[in-house]
C-alpha angles and dihedrals in degrees: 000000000000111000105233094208092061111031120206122261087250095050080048100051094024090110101028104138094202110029116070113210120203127177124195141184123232091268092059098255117132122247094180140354129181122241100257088064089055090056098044083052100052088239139135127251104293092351092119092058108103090024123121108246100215096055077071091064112107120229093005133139123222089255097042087049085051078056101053097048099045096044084056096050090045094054106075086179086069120248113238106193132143113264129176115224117207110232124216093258091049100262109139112217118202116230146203112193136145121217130197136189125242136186107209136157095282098051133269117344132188114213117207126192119181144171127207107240107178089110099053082051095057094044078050088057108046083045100060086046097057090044081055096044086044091054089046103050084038091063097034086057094058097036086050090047085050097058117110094179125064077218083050088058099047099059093043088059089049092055102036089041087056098047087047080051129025103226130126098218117065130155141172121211141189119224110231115233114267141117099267106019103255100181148014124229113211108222100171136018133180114255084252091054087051102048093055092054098020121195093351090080095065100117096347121179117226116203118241089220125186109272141127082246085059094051115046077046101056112015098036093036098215138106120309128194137173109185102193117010086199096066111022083062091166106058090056126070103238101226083049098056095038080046108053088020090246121195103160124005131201123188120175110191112228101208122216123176099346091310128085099262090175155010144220119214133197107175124176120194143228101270099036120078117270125270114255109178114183127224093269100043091050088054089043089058094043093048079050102056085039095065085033088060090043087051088043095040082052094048096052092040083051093051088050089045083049099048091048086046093056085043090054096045088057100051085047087056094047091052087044085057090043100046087041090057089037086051089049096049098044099097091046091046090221109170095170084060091051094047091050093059094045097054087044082060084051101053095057082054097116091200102046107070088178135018137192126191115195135179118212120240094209082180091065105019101241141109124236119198117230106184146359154183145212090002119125125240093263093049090045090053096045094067112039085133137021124192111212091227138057123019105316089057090103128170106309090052093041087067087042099053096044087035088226139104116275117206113197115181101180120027089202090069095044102119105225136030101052095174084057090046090049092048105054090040100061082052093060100255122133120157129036144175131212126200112189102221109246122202113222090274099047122271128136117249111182125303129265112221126197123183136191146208092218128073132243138036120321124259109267078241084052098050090036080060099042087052093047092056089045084065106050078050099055086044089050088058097031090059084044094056094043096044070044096056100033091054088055091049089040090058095048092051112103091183127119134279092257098054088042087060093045093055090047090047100040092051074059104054141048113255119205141182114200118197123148098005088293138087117263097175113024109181121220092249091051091050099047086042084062098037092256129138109250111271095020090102094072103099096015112138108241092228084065092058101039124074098261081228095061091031085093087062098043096054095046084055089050088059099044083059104042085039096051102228084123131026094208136358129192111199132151129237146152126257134187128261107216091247083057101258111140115229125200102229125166119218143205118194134177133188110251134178102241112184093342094299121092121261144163113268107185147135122232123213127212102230097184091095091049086049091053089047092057080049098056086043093053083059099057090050082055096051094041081056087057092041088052094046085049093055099046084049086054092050096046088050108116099192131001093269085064088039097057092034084058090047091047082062104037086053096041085054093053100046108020089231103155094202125057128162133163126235124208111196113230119217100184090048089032091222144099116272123199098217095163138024151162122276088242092057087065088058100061096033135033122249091249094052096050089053092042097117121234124207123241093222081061094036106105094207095053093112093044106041101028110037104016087040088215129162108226134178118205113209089200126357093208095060089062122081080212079074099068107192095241087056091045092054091054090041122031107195127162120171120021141205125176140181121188103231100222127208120178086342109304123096116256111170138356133231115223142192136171155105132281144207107352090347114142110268124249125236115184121246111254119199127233093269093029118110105204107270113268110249134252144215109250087208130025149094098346108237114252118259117235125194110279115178123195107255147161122256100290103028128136134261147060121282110218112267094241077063099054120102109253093356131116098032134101131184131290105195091185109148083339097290130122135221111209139191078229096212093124090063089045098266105142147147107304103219121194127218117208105207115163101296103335123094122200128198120221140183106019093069101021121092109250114236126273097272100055096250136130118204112234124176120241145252140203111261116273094003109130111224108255112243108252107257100208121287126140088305100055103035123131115264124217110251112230108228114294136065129263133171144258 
């Protein structure tokens, strides 16, 4: 009989929900057994008692079950291990139980207590499956913040989608722009998606059909899934899925800007198993899309950064061209010069077709126009003068007169000056924009006009532009009217020299006046110089204005002065420019009395055009290095094929040019004859092409090279009616240079390099004091020839016009290129020298003497110069391997 004082182990543990309590005899069979044991088992109320406990265990044999029993009876410290119990239905639970032996009353019992623990499994195993998904975002995540390429992304959310999912067909696609979305652009597929459509799939356009898929997709912008097609019949569309064979369908939204710019696919077909993604593994996609937007989202912000930085670039390097003709023509004054440049910057412009420059009479109230591009000769002639009031005030005084930009995107609708309107019409303009030109406080100057052929309202890049242009023309004028007005001043000065010279240096400078660690003068130039209004710098602390790297320096310099240590210092430092650019300036300083107290009287000077001059001469050491190089290579030459071989080099290293070949005229063939040329030519043209001869009736160059013995360079051969189309298919060439070879005086040869087809064009190098050669006719009158003969430096005599540097040529304005004798950049007649065996080049690469002249013999007036008829001179020179052209 039970002791009620000290109940059994079976009464304690009889109506535990959780823990199951077994008790066996020796021979396995079970004596009693709790009811949580019962239900783990599967079993009724007493039904397991009688039974043989090891017929319970799950995946045993009858041996291994003889094992398990026997290993627990024979261990009196007690055995805990995880065992799996075979429910009546067939459902194995796994088990963690401990079980001791006991010697009672009744003989030798095993105690067994045990947990199910099927549930802490399962928590194991989800887990072990978020901590999975977790890894994988994790590392999708990083791989998709590393991409540099929106190709590159793509491929990243492919791979980290299908670890996060195991499914073969994956594809990203971009939503094409409408209201609504219509249609899906693949842009990337796994090799498994390819395979099964193979190359149609190649930019394939997925329709954005009605269905309640599409629109929790695409309306809603969240996850959309369709497990089985089959049986889900509503959420696809029915021609899709007969279409595409679609059993489950995954789309995951990519949002950009507020839209869904993108989306993620998984697709599983027909005859694969359906797609079952769990809870974790459907957050773990969308995480994923979500980084993969924020990375695309980057990529496309970066392309856009990229593309206005290039734009800005270009319209830096515009200014920088500007500023650098503004800079050349400075000490002439020449506006028109000014104004040139600036309308050939114009003209390159790919979004202005025409272009009109006026200055405002004020006087007279009318505007006068100064320069202009792309208009025809009527049109030019129609608007000499535009009042700013009544009907003929058209566009560009209509910005003039209201001082603000006009925007007219159809000329037809413009409300005054028909005959204008009709005008421009007829010549296929039909929108147009005017910009008054503003000086820096505020008057209007005149008004910049720029028309095009297209409708509608400008780009907000193409009016950017128009307006940029608008000011480099009001500072054109504005500089005009102020040289205008300080040459007036300037003649009515009676002054000295020396004052003459102050006022010069000083409208130059920046003038400055330091007390108290602030300005008190600030003179216009200094405070254009920093970005400030004039008159603003008064006031203004000095630590605002200098670098604060440089501000420790600075400061030490102000107290050497004040303090007296030094009367004057010149030291150069940067300072800021108010929208934080940071200027070299140099600056002399002296210590003055202002207003009985000590301060800092001193003139800043902008270094950056002395910077840029150390650069450009940086670039003619760099040059003299190439011409160096040039001339040991000629030396070292053994026969003229080295030699021209070693000028092909030395050329190709100065220009940049990639082709160069050399001509003999002929006189018995009457024809130009390629006779050397440099390894990339062959591998444009065939051997055969480079020798085919071309006659020099036919040779375009014939005036300039033979007889003018000129040296030219061509921007572009196609712009040139020289250049006749039949010669140009037989002969593509694209840019030119070209440099007569001269024996005894008489051209008989010619030295070329260039590019051809859609080859780059070639613009010649210009040095820092160097204006672009002025072009040249390639035919025409030939120049007569005036008596040359060969002298020292001193001598006597005249050199024939076509021989003077930057004489003898006019412009050619065609497409806005120019075709140039070529002598101011150093390109000039090439003479060769015949000693023993040894040949020498000499002129193209050697510096010319310090006046400016070449030495050319003489002929007698009129007399043609006979064409060489072989000799040494014009013998034929072996080609190295390789092809050139003719």
């Amino acid at each position: 009989m039970a002791d009620p004082n000290h109940p059994s182990i079976e009464e304690i543990y009889a109506e535990s929900p959780s823990i199951n309590l077994v008790v066996m005899d020796e021979d396995g069979t079970i004596v009693s057994a709790n009811r949580c044991f019962h239900r783990t088992a599967g079993l009724a109320k007493g039904e397991a008692l009688g039974r043989w406990f090891p017929d319970l265990l799950h995946g045993l044999e009858e041996v291994e079950r003889r094992e398990w029993l026997d290993r627990r009876l024979g261990n009196p410290q007690g055995l805990t291990a995880e065992d799996a119990w075979t429910r009546m239905d067939g459902v194995a639970v796994p088990v963690r139980q401990t079980c001791i032996p006991v010697d009672t009353a009744a003989g030798r019992r095993l105690y067994c207590w045990g947990r199910d623990i099927s549930e802490e499994r399962l928590i194991s195993a989800r887990a072990t499956e978020t901590s999975f998904q977790n890894r994988t975002l994790a590392e999708g995540i990083l791989a998709l913040s590393l991409c540099h390429s929106q190709e590159e992304l793509m491929q990243v959310l492919l791979g980290r989608a299908g670890a996060i999912l195991e499914c073969p067909h994956w594809t990203v696609g971009k939503v094409l722009p409408g209201d609504p979305p219509r249609e899906v652009e693949l842009l990337a597929f796994t090799p498994a998606l390819h395979a099964r459509f193979l190359d149609a799939i190649q930019g394939m356009h997925l329709p954005i059909l009605d269905s309640p898929f599409s629109k929790v997709l695409y309306h809603d912008k969240q996850l959309s899934f369709v497990r089985d097609s089959q049986v889900e019949t509503q959420h696809l569309n029915p021609q899709f899925v007969e279409t595409f064979g679609v059993r489950s369908f995954l789309g995951v939204p990519l949002l950009g800007e507020g839209r869904v710019a993108g989306v993620l696919f998984a697709v599983a077909f027909v005859n694969e198993p359906a797609l079952d993604p769990s809870d974790a593994q459907f957050a773990s996609l969308q995480n994923l899309a979500r980084v993969a937007s924020l990375a695309w989202n980057r990529l496309v912000a970066q392309k856009q950064l990229e593309a206005q930085v290039a734009h800005a670039e270009q319209l830096n390097l515009q200014l920088l061209d500007f500023q650098a003709a503004a800079t050349e023509v400075a000490q002439d004054q020449d506006f028109d010069r000014l104004l040139s440049v600036l309308m050939g910057m114009v003209s390159g412009a790919a979004h202005i077709d025409a272009c009109e420059i006026y200055r405002l009479d004020a006087k007279d109230g009318v505007l006068r126009r100064l320069a202009h591009t792309g208009l025809n000769p009527e049109l030019v002639a129609l608007f000499e003068e535009i009042p700013l009031e009544g009907e003929g005030r058209a566009l560009s005084g209509e910005a003039a007169a209201r001082g603000e930009t006009v925007v007219v995107s159809d000329i037809q609708a413009f409300p005054r000056a028909e005959e204008a309107k009709r005008r421009f019409l007829e010549a296929g303009f039909h929108s147009s924009v005017s910009v008054p030109l503003k000086s820096h406080r505020g008057v209007v100057l005149g008004a910049f006009t720029a028309t095009r052929h297209a409708l509608g309202e400008p780009s907000p890049h193409a009016r950017a532009q128009m307006e940029f242009f608008a000011s480099l023309a009001a500072m054109a004028l504005e500089r005009a009217d102020l040289d205008a007005r300080l040459q007036e001043e300037l003649a009515q000065r009676t002054q000295s020299e020396a004052l003459y010279r102050t006022l010069v240096e000083e409208s130059l400078q920046g003038v400055y006046l330091i007390q108290d660690g602030v300005f008190r003068y600030t003179s216009p130039a200094l405070e254009a110089l920093i970005g400030y209004a004039p008159g603003s710098g008064v006031g203004l602390p000095v630590a605002e204005v200098i670098h604060p790297e440089d501000m420790p320096f600075v400061a030490e310099n102000l107290r050497r002065r004040l303090e007296g240590e030094v009367a004057s210092i010149r030291s150069t430092f940067r300072v800021l420019h108010r929208d934080g650019t940071a200027v070299p300036v140099e600056v002399q300083g002296s210590k003055v009395a202002f207003e009985g107290r000590p301060a800092i009287l001193g003139v800043f000077q902008d270094l950056r055009p002395r910077l840029a001059a150390q650069e450009a001469l940086q670039r003619s050491v760099e040059q003299a290095r190439l011409l160096s190089e040039a001339a040991q290579a000629f030396s070292l030459a053994q026969n003229e094929g080295e030699l021209l071989q070693a000028l092909f080099q030395g050329a190709r290293n100065l220009t940049g040019l990639p082709h160069w070949w050399h001509n003999r005229f002929d006189a018995e063939t009457r024809s130009s004859l390629t006779t050397a040329w440099s390894p990339e030519l062959l591998e444009r043209f065939s051997e055969v092409q480079i020798r085919a001869p071309i006659p020099l009736d036919e040779y375009p160059m014939r005036e300039a090279l033979h007889l003018n013995r000129a040296s030219i360079w061509i921007a572009d051969c196609r712009d040139l009616p020289e250049f006749p189309s039949a010669y140009l298919q037989r002969v593509p060439h694209r840019s030119l240079v070209a440099v007569p070879l001269v024996q005894g005086g008489e051209a008989i040869g010619a030295l070329f390099g260039g590019t051809f087809g859609e080859e780059p064009t070639f613009e010649p190098f210009r040095g820092a004091d160097q204006r672009p050669a002025q072009p040249v006719h390639l035919r025409g009158p030939r120049p007569q020839p005036a008596p040359c003969p060969r002298r020292s430096r001193g001598a006597g005599g005249r050199v024939p016009p076509a021989l003077r540097p930057g004489r003898g040529s006019h412009p050619d304005r065609r497409a806005g290129r120019h075709l140039g004798t070529g002598e101011r950049r150093g390109l000039r007649p090439l003479r060769l020298h015949a000693g023993g065996d040894r040949w020498k080049a000499r002129g193209l690469l050697e510096p010319r003497d310090p006046a400016g002249r070449q030495a050319h013999p003489g002929r007698a007036p009129g007399a043609h110069p006979p064409w060489p008829g072989g000799g040494a001179a014009a013998a034929s020179i072996s080609p190295p391997t390789g092809r050139t052209v003719p």
